[in-house]
C-alpha positions as CSV (number, residue, x, y, z in Angstrom):
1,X,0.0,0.0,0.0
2,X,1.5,3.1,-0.6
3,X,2.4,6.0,1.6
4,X,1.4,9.3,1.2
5,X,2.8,12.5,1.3
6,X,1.2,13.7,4.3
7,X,2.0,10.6,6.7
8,X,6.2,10.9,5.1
9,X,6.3,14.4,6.0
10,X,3.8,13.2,9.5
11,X,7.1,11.1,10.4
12,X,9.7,13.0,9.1
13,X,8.2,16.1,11.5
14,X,7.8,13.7,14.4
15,X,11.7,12.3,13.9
16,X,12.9,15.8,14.2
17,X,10.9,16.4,17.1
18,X,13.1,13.3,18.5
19,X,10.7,10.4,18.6
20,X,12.9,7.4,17.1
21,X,10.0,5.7,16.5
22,X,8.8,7.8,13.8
23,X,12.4,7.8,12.4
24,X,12.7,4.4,12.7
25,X,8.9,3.9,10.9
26,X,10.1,6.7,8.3
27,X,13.9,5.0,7.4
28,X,11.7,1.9,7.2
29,X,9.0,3.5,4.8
30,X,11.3,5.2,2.4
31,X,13.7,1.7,2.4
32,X,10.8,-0.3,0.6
33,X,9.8,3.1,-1.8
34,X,13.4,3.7,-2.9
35,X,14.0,0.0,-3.4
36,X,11.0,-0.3,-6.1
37,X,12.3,3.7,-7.1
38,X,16.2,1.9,-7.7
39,X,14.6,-1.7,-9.1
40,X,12.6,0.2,-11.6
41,X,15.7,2.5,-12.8
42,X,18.5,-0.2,-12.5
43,X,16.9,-3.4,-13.8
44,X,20.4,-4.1,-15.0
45,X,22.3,-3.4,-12.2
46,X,20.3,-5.1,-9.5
47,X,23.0,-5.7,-7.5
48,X,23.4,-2.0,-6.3
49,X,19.9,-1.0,-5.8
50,X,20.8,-1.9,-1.6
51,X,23.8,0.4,-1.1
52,X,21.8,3.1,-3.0
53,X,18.8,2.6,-0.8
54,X,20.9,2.9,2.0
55,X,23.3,6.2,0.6
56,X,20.1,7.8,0.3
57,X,19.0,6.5,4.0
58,X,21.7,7.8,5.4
59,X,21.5,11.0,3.4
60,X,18.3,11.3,4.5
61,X,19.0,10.9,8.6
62,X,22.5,12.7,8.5
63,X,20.7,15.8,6.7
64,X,17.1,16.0,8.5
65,X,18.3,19.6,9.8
66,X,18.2,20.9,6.4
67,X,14.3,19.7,5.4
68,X,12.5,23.2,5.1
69,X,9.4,21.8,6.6
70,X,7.1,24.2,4.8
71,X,7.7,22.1,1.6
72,X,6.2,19.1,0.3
73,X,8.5,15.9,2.1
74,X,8.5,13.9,-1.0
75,X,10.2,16.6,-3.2
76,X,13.1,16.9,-0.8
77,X,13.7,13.4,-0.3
78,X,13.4,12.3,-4.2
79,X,15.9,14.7,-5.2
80,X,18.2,13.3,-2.6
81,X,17.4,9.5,-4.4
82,X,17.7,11.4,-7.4
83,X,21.5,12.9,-6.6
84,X,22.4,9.4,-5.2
85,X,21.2,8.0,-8.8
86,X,23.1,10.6,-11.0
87,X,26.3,9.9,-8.6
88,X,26.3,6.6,-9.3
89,X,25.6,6.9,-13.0
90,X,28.4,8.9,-13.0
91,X,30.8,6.8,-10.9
92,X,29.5,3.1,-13.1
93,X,29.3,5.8,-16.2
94,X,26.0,5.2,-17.1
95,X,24.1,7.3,-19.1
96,X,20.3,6.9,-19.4
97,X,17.4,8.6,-20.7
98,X,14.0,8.1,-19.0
99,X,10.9,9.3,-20.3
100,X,9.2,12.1,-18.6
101,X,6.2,9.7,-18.3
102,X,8.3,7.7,-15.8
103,X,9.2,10.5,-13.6
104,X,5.8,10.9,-12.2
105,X,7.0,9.4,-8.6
106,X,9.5,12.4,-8.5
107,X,6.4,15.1,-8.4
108,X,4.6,16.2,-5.2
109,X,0.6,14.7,-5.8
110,X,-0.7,17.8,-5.4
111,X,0.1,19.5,-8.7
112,X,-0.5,22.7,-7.5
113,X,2.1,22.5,-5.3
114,X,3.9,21.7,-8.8
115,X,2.6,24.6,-11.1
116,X,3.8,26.9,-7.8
117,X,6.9,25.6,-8.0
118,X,8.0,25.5,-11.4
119,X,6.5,28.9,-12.0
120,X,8.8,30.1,-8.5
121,X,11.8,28.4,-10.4
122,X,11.2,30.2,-13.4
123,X,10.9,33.6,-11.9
124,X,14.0,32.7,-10.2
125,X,16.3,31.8,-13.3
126,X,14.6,34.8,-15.3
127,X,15.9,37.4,-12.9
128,X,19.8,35.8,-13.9
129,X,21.5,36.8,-16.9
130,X,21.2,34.6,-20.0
131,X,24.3,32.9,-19.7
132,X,24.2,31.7,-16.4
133,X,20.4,31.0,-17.2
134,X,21.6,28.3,-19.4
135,X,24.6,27.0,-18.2
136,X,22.4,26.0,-15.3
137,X,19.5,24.7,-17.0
138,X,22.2,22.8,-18.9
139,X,23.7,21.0,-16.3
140,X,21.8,20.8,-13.6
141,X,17.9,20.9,-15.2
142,X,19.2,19.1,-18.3
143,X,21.7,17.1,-16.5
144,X,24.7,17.8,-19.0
145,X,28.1,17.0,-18.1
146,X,30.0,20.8,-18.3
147,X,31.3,19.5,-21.7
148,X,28.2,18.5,-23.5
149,X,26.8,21.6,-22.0
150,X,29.6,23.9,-23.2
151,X,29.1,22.2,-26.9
152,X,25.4,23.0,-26.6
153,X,25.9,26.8,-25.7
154,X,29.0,27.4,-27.8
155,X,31.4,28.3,-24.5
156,X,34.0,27.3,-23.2
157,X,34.0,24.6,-20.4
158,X,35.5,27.4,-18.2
159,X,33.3,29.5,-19.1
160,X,30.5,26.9,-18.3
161,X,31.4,26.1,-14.5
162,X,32.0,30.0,-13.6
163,X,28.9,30.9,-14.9
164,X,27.0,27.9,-12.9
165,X,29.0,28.8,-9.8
166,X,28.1,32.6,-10.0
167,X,24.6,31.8,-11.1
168,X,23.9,29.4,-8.2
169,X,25.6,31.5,-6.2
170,X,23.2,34.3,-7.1
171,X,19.9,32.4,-6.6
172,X,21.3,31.4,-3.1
173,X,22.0,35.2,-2.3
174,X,18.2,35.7,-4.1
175,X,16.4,33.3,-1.9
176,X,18.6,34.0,1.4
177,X,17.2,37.8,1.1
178,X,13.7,36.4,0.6
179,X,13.5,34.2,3.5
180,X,14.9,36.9,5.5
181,X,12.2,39.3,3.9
182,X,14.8,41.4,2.3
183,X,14.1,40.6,-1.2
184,X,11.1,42.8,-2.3
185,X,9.6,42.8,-6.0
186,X,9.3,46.8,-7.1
């Protein structure tokens, strides 16, 4: 049966407010989704679905902290799987390409939660200049190594990581001064 959003995030909240229990029932939850998650994606490679089901396990206790709890649960944690999935494609160099029609486990149910989201995203990389725009839709929306990325945009692969590095670094500024309530649209 699955689990829903709303009793993850349930657990997740009660964990950080220091009952093991809901930990434990959480780690234990998110153990039998992200092997089904890793089993669908690695059909091949069956023999590391465990260690990545665990990486992301341990990600997911050692990094609690940083779990804004005023966004959906499931978003946070699938990107950690996610990561943990792209690392290891990257250490077994692997490249695959999944149809969007099997990323539907990656979205928050709620797809207003979604359209809010992508359009906050949006607003977000529209306020950066064009070429940091796309170096990071390249590489980290696109998931282009700096290379294939620097082909695709006609730069240099310099050019490419300083212009992710000052355009992440920008958005972090951006929503630092918005949590903080200094960052006001005129």
């Amino acid at each position: 049966m699955p689990v829903s959003e709303e009793r993850l995030r349930q657990l997740m909240l009660q964990g950080l407010a220091g009952e093991a229990g809901a930990q434990r029932e959480l780690l234990t939850e998110l153990a039998r989704l992200f092997a089904a998650y890793f089993r669908r994606r690695l059909a091949d490679q069956a023999g590391d679905v465990d260690d990545l089901v665990q990486e992301v396990l341990i990600a997911v206790h050692t990094r609690r902290a940083t779990y804004d709890t005023a966004q959906p649960f499931t978003a946070w944690v699938y990107a950690i799987a996610r990561y943990k999935l792209i690392d290891h494609a990257r250490r077994s160099r692997v490249r695959r390409h999944v149809s969007l029609d099997d990323a539907g486990d990656l979205f928050s149910e709620d797809e207003s939660e979604a359209a809010t989201a992508r359009s906050d995203l949006e607003r977000l990389m529209d306020a950066l200049p064009a070429g940091q725009r796309n170096a990071i839709r390249a590489t980290k929306m696109d998931g282009l190594s700096v290379a294939e990325a620097s082909t695709r945009l006609g730069m240099s692969e310099s050019a490419v990581k300083v212009s992710v590095h000052r355009g992440l670094k920008a958005l972090t500024a951006r929503l630092r001064g918005a949590r903080s309530g200094g960052d006001r649209e005129d």
